[in-house]
C-alpha positions in Angstrom: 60.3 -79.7 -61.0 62.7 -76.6 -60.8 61.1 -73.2 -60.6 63.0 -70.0 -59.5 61.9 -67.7 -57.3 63.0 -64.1 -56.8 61.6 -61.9 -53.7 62.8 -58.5 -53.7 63.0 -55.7 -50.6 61.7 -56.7 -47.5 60.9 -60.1 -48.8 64.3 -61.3 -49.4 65.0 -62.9 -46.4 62.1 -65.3 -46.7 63.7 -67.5 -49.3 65.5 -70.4 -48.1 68.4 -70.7 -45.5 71.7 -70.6 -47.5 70.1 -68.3 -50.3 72.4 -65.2 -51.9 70.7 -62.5 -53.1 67.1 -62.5 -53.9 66.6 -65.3 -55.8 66.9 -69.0 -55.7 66.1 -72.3 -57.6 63.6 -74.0 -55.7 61.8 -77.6 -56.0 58.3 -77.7 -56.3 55.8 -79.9 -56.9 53.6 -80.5 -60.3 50.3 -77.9 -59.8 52.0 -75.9 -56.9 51.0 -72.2 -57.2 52.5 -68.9 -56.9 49.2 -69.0 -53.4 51.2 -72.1 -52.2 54.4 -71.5 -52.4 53.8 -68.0 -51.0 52.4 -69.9 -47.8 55.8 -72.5 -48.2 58.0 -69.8 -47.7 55.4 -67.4 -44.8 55.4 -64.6 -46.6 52.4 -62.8 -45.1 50.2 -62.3 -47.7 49.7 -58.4 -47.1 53.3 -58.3 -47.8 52.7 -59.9 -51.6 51.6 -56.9 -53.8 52.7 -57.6 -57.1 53.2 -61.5 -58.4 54.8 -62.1 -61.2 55.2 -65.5 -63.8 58.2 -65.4 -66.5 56.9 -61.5 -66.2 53.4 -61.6 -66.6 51.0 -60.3 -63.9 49.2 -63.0 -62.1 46.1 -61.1 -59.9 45.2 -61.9 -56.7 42.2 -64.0 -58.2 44.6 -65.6 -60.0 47.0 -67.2 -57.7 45.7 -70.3 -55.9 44.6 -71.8 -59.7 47.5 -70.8 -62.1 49.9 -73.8 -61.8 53.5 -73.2 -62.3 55.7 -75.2 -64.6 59.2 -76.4 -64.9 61.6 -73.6 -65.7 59.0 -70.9 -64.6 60.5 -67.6 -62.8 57.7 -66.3 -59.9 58.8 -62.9 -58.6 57.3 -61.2 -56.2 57.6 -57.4 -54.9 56.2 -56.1 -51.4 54.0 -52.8 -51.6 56.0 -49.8 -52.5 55.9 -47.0 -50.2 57.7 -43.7 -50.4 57.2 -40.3 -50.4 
């Protein structure tokens, strides 16, 4: 099925070779979830702060049982730091 995925800041150059911007549309297969795709693509999890599905939170408890579906948008955002 066909999933996109956006990683923004730092995590943009972990989507696949070939990829513009921070987002791409990715194949996965039925039941992956947002815990294995983050381990398809090595993003270390520290690095994973905030997860999102078609815009709606997914925790950290969350991520390794909601399955994504065809169509879905999984965007993910490294920790935000400033000052």
């Amino acid at each position: 099925m066909k999933i996109t995925v956006k990683l923004f800041a730092l995590l943009s150059p972990y989507l696949p070779a070939g990829t513009k911007g921070h987002e791409a549309a990715m194949e996965v297969a039925e039941g992956t979830t947002p815990a294995a795709l983050i381990e398809r693509l090595g993003l270390p999890p520290k690095m994973t702060h905030l997860v999102l599905v078609n815009g709606v939170y997914v925790p950290p408890s969350a991520r390794a049982s909601r399955t994504l579906a065809e169509g879905d948008v999984l965007a993910i955002w490294p920790p935000v730091a400033g000052g």
